[in-house]
PyMOL Python script that loads the backbone (N, CA, C, O; Angstrom):
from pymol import cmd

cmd.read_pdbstr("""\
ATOM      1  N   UNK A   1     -34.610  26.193  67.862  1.00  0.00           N
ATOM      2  CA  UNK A   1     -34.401  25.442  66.686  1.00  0.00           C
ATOM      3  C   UNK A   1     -33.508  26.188  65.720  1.00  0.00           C
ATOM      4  O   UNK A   1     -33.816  25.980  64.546  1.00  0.00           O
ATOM      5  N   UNK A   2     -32.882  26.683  65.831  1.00  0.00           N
ATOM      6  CA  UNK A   2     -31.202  27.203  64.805  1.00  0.00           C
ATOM      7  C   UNK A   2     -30.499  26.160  64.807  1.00  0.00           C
ATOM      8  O   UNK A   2     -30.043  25.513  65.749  1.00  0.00           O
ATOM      9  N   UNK A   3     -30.396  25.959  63.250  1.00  0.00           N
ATOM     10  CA  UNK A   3     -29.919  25.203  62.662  1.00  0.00           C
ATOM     11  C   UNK A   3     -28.264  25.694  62.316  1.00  0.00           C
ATOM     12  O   UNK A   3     -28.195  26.921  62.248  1.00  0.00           O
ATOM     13  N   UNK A   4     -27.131  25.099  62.121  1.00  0.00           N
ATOM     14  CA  UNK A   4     -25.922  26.189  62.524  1.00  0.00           C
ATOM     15  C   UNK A   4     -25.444  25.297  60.610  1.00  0.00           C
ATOM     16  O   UNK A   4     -25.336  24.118  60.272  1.00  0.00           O
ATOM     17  N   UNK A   5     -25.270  26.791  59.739  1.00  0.00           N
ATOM     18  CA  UNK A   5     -24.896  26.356  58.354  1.00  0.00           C
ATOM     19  C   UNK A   5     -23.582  26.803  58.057  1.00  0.00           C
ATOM     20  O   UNK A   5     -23.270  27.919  58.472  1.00  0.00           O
ATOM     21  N   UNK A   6     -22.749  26.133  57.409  1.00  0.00           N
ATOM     22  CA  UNK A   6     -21.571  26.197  57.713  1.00  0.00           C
ATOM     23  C   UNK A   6     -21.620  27.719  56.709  1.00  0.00           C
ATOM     24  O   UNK A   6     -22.726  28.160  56.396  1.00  0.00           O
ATOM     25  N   UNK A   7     -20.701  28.240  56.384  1.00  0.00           N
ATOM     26  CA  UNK A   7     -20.360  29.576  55.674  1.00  0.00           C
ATOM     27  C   UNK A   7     -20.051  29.304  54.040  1.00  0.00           C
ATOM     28  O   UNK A   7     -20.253  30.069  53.096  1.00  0.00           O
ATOM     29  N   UNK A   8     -19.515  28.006  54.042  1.00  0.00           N
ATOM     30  CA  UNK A   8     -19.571  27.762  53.004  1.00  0.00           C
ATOM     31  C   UNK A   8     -20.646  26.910  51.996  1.00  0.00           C
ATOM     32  O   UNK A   8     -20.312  26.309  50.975  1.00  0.00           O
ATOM     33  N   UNK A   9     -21.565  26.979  52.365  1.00  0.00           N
ATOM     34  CA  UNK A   9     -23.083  26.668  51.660  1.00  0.00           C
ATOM     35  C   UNK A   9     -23.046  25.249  51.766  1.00  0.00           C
ATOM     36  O   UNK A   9     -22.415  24.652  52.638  1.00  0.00           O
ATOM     37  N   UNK A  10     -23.688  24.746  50.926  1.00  0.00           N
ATOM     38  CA  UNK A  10     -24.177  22.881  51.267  1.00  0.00           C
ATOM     39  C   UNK A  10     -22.391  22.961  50.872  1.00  0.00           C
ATOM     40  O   UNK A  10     -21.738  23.797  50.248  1.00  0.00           O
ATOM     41  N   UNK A  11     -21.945  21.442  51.688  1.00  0.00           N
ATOM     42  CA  UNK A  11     -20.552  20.729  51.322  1.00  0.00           C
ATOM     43  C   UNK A  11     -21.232  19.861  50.499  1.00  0.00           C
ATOM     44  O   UNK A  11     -22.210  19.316  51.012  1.00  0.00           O
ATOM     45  N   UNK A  12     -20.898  19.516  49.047  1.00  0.00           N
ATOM     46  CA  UNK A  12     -20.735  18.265  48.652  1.00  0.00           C
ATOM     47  C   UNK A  12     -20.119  16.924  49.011  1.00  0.00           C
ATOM     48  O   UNK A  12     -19.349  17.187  49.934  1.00  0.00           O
ATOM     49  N   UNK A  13     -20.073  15.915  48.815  1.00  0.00           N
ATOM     50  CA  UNK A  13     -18.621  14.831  49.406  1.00  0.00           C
ATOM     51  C   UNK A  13     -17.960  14.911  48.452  1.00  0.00           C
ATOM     52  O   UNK A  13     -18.337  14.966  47.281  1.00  0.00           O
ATOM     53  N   UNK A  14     -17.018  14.924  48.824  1.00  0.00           N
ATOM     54  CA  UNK A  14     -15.526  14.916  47.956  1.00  0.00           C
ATOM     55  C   UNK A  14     -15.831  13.932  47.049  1.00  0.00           C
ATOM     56  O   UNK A  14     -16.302  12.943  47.611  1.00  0.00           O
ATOM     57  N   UNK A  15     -15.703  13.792  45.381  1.00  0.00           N
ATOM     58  CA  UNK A  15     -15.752  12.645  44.513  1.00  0.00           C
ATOM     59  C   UNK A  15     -14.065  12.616  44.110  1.00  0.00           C
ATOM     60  O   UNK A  15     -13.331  13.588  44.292  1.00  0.00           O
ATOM     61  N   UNK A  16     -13.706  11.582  43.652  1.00  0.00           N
ATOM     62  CA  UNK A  16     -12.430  10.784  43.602  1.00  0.00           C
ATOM     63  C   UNK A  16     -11.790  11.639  41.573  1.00  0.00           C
ATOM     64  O   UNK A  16     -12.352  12.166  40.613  1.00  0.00           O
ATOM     65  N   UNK A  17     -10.651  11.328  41.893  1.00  0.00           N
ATOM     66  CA  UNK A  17     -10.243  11.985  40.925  1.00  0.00           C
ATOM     67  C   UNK A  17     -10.911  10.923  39.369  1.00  0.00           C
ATOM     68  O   UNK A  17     -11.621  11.443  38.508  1.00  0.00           O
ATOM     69  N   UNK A  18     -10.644  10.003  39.342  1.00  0.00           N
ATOM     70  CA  UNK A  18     -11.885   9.331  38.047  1.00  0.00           C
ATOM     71  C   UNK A  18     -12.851   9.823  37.636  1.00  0.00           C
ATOM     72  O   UNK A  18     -13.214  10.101  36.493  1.00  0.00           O
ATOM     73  N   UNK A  19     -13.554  10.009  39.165  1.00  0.00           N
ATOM     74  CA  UNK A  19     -15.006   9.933  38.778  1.00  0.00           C
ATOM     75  C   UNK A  19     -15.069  11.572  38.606  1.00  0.00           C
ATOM     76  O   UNK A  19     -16.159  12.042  38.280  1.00  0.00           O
ATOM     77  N   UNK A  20     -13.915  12.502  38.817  1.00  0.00           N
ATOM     78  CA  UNK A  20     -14.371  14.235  37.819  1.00  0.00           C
ATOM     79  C   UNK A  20     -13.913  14.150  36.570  1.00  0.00           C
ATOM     80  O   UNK A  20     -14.306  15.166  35.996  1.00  0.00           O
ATOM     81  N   UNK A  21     -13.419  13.619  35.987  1.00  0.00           N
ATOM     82  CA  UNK A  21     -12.910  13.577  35.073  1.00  0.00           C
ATOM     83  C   UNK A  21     -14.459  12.923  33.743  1.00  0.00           C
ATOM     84  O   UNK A  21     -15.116  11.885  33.823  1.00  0.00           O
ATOM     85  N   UNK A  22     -14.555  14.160  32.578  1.00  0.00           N
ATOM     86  CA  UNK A  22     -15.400  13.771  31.911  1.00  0.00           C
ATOM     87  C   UNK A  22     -15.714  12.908  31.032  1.00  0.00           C
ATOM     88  O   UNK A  22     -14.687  12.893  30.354  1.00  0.00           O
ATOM     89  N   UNK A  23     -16.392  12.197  30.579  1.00  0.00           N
ATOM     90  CA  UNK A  23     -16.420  10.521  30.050  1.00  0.00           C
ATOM     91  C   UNK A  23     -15.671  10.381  28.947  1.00  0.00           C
ATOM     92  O   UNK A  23     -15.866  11.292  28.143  1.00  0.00           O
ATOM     93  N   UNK A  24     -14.967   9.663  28.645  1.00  0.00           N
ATOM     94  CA  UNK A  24     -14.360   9.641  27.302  1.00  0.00           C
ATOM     95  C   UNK A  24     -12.974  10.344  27.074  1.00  0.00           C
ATOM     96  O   UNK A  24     -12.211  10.270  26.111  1.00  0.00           O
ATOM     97  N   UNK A  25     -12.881  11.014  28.192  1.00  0.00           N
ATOM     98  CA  UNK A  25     -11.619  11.840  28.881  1.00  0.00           C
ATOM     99  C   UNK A  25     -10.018  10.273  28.179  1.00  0.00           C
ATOM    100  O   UNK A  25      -8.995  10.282  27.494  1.00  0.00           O
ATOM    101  N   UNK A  26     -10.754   9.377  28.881  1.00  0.00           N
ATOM    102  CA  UNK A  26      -9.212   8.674  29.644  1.00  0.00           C
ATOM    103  C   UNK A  26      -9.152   8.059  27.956  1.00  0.00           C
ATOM    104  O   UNK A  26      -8.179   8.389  27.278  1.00  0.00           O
ATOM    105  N   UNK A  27     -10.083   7.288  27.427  1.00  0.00           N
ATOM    106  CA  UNK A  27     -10.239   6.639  25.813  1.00  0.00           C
ATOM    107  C   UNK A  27      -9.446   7.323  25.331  1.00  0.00           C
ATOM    108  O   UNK A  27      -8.491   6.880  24.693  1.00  0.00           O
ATOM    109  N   UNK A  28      -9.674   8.584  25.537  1.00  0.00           N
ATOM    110  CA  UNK A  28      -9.284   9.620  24.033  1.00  0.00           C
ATOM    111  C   UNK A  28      -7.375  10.208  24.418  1.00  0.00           C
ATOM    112  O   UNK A  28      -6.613  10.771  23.632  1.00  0.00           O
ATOM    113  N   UNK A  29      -7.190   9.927  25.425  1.00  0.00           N
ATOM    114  CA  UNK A  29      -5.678  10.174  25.934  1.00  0.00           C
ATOM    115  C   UNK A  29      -5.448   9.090  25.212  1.00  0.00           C
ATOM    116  O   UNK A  29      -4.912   9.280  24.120  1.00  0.00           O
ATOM    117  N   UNK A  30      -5.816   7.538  25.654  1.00  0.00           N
ATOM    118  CA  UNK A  30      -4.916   6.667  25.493  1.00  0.00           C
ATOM    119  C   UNK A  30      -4.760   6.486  23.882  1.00  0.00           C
ATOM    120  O   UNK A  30      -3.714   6.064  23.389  1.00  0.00           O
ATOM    121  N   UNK A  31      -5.773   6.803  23.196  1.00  0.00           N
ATOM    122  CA  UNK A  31      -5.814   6.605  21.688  1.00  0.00           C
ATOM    123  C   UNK A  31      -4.960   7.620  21.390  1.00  0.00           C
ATOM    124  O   UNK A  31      -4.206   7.156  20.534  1.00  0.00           O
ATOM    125  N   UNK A  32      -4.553   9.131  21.695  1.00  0.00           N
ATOM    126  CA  UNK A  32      -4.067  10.047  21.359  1.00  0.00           C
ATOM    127  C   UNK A  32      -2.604   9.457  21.484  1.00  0.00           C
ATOM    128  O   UNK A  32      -1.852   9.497  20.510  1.00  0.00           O
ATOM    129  N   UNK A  33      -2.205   8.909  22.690  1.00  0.00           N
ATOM    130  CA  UNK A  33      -0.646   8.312  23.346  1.00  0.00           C
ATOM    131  C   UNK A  33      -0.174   7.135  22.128  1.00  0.00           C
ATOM    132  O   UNK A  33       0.927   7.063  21.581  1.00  0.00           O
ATOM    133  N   UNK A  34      -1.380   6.252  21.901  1.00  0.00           N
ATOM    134  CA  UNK A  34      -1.460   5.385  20.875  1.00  0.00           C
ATOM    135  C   UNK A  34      -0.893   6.021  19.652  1.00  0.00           C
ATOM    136  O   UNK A  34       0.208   5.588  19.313  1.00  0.00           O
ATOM    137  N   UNK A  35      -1.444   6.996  18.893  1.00  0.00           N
ATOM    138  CA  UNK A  35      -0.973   7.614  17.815  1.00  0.00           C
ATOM    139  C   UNK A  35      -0.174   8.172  18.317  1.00  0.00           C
ATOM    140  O   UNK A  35       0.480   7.131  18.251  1.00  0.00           O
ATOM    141  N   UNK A  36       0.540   8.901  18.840  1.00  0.00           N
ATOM    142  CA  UNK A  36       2.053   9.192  18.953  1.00  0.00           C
ATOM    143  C   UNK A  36       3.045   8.232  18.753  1.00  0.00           C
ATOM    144  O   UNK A  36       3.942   8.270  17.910  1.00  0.00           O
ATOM    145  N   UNK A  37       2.801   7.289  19.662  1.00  0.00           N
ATOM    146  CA  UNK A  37       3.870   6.107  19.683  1.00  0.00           C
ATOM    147  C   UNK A  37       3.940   5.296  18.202  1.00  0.00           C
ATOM    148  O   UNK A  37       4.750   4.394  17.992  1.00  0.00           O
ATOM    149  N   UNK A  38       2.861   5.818  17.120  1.00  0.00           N
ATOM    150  CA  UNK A  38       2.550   4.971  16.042  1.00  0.00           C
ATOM    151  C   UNK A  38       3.449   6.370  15.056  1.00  0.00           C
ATOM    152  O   UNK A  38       4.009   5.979  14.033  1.00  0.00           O
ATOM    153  N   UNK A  39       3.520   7.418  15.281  1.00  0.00           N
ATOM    154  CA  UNK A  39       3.838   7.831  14.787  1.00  0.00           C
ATOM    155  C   UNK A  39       5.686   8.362  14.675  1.00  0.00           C
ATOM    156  O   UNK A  39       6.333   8.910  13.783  1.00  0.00           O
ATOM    157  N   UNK A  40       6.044   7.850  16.098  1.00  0.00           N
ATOM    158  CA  UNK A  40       7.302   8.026  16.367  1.00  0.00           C
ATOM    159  C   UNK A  40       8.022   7.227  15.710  1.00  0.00           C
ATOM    160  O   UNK A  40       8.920   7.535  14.926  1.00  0.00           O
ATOM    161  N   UNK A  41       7.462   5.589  16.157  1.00  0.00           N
ATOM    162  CA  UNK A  41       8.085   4.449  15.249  1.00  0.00           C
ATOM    163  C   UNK A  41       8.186   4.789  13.561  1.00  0.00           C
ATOM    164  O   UNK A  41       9.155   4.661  12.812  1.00  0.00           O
ATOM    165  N   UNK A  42       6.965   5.215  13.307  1.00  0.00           N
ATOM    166  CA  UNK A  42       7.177   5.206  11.626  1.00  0.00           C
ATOM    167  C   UNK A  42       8.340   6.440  11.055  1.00  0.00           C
ATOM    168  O   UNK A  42       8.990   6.437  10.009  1.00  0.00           O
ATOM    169  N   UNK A  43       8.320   7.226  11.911  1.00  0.00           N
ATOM    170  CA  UNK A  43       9.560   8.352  12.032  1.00  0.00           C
ATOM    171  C   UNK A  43      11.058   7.736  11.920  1.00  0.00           C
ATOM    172  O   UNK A  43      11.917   7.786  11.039  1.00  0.00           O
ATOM    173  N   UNK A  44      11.007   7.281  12.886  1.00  0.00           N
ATOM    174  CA  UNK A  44      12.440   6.636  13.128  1.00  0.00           C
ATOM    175  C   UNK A  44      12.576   5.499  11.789  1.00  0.00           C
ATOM    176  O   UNK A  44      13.748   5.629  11.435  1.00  0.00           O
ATOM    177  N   UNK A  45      12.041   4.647  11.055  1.00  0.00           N
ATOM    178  CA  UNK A  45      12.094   3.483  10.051  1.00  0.00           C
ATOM    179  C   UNK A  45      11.720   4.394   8.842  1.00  0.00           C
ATOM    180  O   UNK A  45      11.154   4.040   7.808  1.00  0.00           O
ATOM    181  N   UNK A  46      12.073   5.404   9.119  1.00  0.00           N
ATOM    182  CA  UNK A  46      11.276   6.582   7.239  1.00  0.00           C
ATOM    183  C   UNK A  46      12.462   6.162   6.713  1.00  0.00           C
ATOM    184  O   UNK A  46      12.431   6.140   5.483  1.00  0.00           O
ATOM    185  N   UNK A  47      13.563   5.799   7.229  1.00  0.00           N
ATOM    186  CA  UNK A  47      14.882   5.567   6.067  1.00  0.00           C
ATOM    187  C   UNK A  47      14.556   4.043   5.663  1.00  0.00           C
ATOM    188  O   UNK A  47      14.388   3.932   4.448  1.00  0.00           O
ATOM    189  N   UNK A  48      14.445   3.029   6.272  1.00  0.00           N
ATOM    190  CA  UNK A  48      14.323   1.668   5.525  1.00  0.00           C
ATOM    191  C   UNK A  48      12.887   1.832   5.028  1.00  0.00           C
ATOM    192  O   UNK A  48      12.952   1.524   3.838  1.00  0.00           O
ATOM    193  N   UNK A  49      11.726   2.131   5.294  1.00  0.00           N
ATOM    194  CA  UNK A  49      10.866   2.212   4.273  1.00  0.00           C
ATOM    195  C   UNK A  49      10.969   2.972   2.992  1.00  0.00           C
ATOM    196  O   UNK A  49      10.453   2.596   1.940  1.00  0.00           O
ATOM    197  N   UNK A  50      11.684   4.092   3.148  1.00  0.00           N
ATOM    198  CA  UNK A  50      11.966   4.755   1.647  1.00  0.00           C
ATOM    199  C   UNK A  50      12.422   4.040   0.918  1.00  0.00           C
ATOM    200  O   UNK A  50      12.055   3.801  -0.232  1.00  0.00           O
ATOM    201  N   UNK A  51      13.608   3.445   1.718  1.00  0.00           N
ATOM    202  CA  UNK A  51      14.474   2.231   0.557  1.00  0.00           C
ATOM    203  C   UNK A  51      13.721   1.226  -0.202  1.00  0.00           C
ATOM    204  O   UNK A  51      13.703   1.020  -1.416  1.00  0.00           O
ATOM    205  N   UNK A  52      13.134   0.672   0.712  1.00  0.00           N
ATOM    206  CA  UNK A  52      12.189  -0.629   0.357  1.00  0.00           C
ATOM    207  C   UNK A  52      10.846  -0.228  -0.900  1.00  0.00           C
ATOM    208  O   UNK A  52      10.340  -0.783  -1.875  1.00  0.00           O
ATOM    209  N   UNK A  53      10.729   0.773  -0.321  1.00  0.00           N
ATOM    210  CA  UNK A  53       9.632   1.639  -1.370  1.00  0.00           C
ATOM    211  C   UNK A  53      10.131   1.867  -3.021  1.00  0.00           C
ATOM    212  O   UNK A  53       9.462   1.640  -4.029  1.00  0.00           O
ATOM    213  N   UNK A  54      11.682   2.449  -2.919  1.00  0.00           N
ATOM    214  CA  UNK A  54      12.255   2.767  -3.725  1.00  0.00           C
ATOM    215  C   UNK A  54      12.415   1.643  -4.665  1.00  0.00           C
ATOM    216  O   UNK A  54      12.027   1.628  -5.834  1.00  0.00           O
ATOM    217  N   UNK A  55      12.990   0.762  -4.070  1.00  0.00           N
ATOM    218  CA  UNK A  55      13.218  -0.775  -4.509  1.00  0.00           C
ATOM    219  C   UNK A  55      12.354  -1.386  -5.551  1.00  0.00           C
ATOM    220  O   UNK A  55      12.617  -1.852  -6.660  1.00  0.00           O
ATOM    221  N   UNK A  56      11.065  -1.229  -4.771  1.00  0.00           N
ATOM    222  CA  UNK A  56       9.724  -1.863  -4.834  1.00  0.00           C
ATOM    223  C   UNK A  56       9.052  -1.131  -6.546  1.00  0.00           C
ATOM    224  O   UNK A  56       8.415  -1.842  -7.324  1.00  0.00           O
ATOM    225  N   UNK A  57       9.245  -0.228  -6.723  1.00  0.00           N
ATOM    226  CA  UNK A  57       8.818   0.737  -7.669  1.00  0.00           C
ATOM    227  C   UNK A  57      10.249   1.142  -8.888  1.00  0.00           C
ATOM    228  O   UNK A  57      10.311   2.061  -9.705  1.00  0.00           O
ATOM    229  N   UNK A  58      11.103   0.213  -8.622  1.00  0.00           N
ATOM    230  CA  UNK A  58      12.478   0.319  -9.689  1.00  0.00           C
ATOM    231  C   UNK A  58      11.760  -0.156 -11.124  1.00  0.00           C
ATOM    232  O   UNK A  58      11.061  -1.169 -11.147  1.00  0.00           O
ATOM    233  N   UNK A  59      11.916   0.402 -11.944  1.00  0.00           N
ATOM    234  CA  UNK A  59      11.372  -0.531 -13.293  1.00  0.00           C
ATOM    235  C   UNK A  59      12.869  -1.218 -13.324  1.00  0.00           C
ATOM    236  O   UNK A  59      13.985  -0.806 -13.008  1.00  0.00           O
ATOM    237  N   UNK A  60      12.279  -2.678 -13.946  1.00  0.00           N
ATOM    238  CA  UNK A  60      13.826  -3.446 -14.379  1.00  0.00           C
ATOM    239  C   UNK A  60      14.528  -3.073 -14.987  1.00  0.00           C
ATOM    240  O   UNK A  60      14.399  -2.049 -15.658  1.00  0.00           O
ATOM    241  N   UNK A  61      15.998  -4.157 -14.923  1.00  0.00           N
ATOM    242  CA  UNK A  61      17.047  -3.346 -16.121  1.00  0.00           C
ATOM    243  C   UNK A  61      17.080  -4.098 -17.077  1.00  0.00           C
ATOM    244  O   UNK A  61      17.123  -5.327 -17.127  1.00  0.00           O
ATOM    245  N   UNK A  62      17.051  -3.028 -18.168  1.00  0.00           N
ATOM    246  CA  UNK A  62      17.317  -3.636 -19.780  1.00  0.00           C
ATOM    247  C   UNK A  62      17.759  -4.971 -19.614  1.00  0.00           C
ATOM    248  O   UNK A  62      18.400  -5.288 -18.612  1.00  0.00           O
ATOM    249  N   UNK A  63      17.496  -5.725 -20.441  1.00  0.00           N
ATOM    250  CA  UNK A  63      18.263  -7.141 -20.936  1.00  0.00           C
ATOM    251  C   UNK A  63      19.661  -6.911 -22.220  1.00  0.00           C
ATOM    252  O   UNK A  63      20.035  -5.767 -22.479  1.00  0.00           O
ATOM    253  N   UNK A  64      20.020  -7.592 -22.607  1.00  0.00           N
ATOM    254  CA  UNK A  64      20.729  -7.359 -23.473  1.00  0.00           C
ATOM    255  C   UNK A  64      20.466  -7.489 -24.398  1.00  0.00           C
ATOM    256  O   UNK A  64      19.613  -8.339 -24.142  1.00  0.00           O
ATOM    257  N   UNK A  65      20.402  -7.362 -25.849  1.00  0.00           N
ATOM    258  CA  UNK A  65      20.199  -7.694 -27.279  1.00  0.00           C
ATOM    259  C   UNK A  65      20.540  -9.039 -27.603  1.00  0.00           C
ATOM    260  O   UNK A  65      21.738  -9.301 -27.709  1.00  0.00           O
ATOM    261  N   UNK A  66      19.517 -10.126 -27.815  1.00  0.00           N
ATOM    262  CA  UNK A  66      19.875 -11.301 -27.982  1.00  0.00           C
ATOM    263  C   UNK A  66      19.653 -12.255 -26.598  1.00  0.00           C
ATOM    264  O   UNK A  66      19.192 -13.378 -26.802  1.00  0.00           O
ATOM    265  N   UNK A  67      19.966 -11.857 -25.166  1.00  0.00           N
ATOM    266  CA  UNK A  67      19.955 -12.781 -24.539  1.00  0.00           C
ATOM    267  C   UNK A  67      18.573 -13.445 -24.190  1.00  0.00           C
ATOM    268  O   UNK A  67      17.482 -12.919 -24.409  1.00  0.00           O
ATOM    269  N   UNK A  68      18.833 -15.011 -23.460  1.00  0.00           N
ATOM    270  CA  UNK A  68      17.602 -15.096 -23.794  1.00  0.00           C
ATOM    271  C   UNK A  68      16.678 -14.819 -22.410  1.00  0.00           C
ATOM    272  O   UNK A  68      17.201 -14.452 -21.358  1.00  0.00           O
ATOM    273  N   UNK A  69      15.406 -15.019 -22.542  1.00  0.00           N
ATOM    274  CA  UNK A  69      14.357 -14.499 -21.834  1.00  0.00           C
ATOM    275  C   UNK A  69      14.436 -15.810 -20.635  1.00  0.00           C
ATOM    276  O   UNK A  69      14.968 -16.855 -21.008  1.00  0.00           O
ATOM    277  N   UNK A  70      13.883 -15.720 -19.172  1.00  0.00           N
ATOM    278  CA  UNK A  70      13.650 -16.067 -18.363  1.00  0.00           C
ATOM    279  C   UNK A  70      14.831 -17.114 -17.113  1.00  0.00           C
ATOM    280  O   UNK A  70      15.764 -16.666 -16.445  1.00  0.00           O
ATOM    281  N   UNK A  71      14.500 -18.047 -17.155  1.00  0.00           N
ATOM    282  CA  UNK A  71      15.529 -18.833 -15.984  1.00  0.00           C
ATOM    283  C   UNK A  71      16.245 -20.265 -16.863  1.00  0.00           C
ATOM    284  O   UNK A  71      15.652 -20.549 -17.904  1.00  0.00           O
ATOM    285  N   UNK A  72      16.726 -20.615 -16.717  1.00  0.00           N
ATOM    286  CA  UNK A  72      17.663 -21.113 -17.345  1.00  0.00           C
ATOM    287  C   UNK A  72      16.729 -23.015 -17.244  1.00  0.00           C
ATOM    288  O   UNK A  72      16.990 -23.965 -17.982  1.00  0.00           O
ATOM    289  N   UNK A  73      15.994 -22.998 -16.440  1.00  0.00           N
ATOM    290  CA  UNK A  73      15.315 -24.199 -16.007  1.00  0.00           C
ATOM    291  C   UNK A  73      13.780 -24.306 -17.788  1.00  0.00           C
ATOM    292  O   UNK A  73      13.395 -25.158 -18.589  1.00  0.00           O
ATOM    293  N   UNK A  74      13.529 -22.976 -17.500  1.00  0.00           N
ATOM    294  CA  UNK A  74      12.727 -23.054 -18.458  1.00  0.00           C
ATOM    295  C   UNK A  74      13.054 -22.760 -20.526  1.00  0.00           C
ATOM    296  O   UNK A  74      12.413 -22.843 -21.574  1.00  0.00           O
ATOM    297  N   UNK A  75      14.468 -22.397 -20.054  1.00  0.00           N
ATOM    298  CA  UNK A  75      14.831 -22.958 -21.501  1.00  0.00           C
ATOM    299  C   UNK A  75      15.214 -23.853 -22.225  1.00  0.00           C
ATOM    300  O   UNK A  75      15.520 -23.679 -23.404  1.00  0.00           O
ATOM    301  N   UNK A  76      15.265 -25.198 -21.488  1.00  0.00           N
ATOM    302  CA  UNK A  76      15.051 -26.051 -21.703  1.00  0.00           C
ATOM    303  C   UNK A  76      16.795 -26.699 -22.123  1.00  0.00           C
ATOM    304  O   UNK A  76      17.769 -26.250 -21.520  1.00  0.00           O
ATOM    305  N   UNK A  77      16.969 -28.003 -23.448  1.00  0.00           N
ATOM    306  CA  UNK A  77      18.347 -28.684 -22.858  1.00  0.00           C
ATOM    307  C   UNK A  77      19.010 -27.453 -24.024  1.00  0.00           C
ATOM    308  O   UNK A  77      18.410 -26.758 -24.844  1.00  0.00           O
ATOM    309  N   UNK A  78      20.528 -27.542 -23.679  1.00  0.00           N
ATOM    310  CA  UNK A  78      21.384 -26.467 -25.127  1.00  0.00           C
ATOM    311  C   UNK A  78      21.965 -27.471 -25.590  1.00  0.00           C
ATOM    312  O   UNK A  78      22.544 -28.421 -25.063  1.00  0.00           O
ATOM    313  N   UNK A  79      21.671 -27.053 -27.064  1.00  0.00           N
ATOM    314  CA  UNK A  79      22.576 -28.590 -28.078  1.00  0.00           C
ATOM    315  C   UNK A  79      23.553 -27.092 -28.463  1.00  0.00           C
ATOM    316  O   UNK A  79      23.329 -25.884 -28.523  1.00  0.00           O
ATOM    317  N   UNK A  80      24.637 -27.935 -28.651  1.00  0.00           N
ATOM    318  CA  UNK A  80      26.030 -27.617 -29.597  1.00  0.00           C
ATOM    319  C   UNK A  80      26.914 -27.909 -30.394  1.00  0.00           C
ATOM    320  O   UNK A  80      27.612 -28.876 -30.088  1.00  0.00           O
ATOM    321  N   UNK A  81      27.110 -27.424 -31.269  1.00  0.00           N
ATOM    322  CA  UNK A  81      27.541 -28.041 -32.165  1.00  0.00           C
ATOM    323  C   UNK A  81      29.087 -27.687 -32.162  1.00  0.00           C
ATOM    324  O   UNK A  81      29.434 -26.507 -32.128  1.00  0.00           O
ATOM    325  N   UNK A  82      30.078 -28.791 -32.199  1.00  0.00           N
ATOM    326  CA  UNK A  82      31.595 -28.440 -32.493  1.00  0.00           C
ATOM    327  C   UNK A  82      32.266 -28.968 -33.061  1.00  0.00           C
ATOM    328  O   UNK A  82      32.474 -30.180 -33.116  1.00  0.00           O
ATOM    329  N   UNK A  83      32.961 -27.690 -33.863  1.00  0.00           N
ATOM    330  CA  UNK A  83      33.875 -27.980 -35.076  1.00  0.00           C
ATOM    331  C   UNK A  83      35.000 -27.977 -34.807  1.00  0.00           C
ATOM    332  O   UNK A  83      35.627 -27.003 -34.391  1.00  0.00           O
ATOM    333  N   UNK A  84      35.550 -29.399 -35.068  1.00  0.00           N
ATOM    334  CA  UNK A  84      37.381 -29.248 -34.884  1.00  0.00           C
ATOM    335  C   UNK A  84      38.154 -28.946 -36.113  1.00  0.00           C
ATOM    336  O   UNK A  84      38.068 -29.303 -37.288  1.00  0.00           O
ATOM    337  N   UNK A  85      38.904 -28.198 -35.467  1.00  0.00           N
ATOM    338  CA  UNK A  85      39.910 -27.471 -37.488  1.00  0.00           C
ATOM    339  C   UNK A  85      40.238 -29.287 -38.027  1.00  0.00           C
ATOM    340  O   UNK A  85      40.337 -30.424 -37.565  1.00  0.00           O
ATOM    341  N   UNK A  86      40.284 -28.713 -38.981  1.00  0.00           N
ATOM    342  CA  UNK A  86      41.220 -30.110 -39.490  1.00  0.00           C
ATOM    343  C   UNK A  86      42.572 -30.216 -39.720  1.00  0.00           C
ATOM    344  O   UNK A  86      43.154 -29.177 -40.030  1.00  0.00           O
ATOM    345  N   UNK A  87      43.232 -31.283 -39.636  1.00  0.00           N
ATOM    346  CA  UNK A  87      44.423 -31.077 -39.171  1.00  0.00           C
ATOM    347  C   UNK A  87      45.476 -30.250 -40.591  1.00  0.00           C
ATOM    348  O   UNK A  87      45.084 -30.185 -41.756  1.00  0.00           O
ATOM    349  N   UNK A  88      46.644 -29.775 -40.153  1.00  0.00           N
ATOM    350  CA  UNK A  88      47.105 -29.006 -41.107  1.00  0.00           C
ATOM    351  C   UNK A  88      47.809 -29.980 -42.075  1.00  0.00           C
ATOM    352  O   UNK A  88      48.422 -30.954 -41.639  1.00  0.00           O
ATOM    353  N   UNK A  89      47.741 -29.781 -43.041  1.00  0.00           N
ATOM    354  CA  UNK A  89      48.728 -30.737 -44.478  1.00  0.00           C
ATOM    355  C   UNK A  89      49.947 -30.476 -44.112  1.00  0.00           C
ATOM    356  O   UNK A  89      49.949 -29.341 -43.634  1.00  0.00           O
ATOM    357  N   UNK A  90      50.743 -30.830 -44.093  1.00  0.00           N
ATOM    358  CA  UNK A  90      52.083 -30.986 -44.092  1.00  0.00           C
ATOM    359  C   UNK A  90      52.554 -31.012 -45.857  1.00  0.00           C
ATOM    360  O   UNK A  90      53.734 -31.145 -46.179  1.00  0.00           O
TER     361      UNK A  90
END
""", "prot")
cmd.dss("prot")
cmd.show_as("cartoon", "prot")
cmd.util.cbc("prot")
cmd.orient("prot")
């Protein structure tokens, strides 16, 4: 009754490359790959978002002294008044 053991102690069965890999392994790549790619894009568009930013945060420009305030719809009708010279004496 000799039992014949190989030299290299119990064989396990071979497990598949997935299943060594530790849990939460593959999530945390793809979220990591995720933020890269989120971060490349915002890299490359840092020039039109600055602009737009810039834009966005302009205080307005002065008006002029006298002119009037808002859109031309809401100031409603313009009366005028006109004076013709009178004619010259001869």
């Amino acid at each position: 009754m000799s039992e014949t053991n190989s030299p290299d102690g119990d064989e396990e069965p071979r497990l598949g490359f997935w299943a060594t890999l530790p849990r939460g392994t593959i999530t945390r790549v793809l979220l990591l790959l995720g933020l890269l790619a989120v971060v490349v894009v915002l890299q490359r568009k840092a020039g039109a978002i600055a602009g737009c930013m810039s834009q966005s945060f302009m205080a307005p420009r002065p008006r002029a002294v006298g002119a009037p305030r808002g859109d031309a719809a809401e100031r409603g009708p313009i009366h005028v008044k006109v004076q013709v010279p009178e004619a010259a004496t001869r």
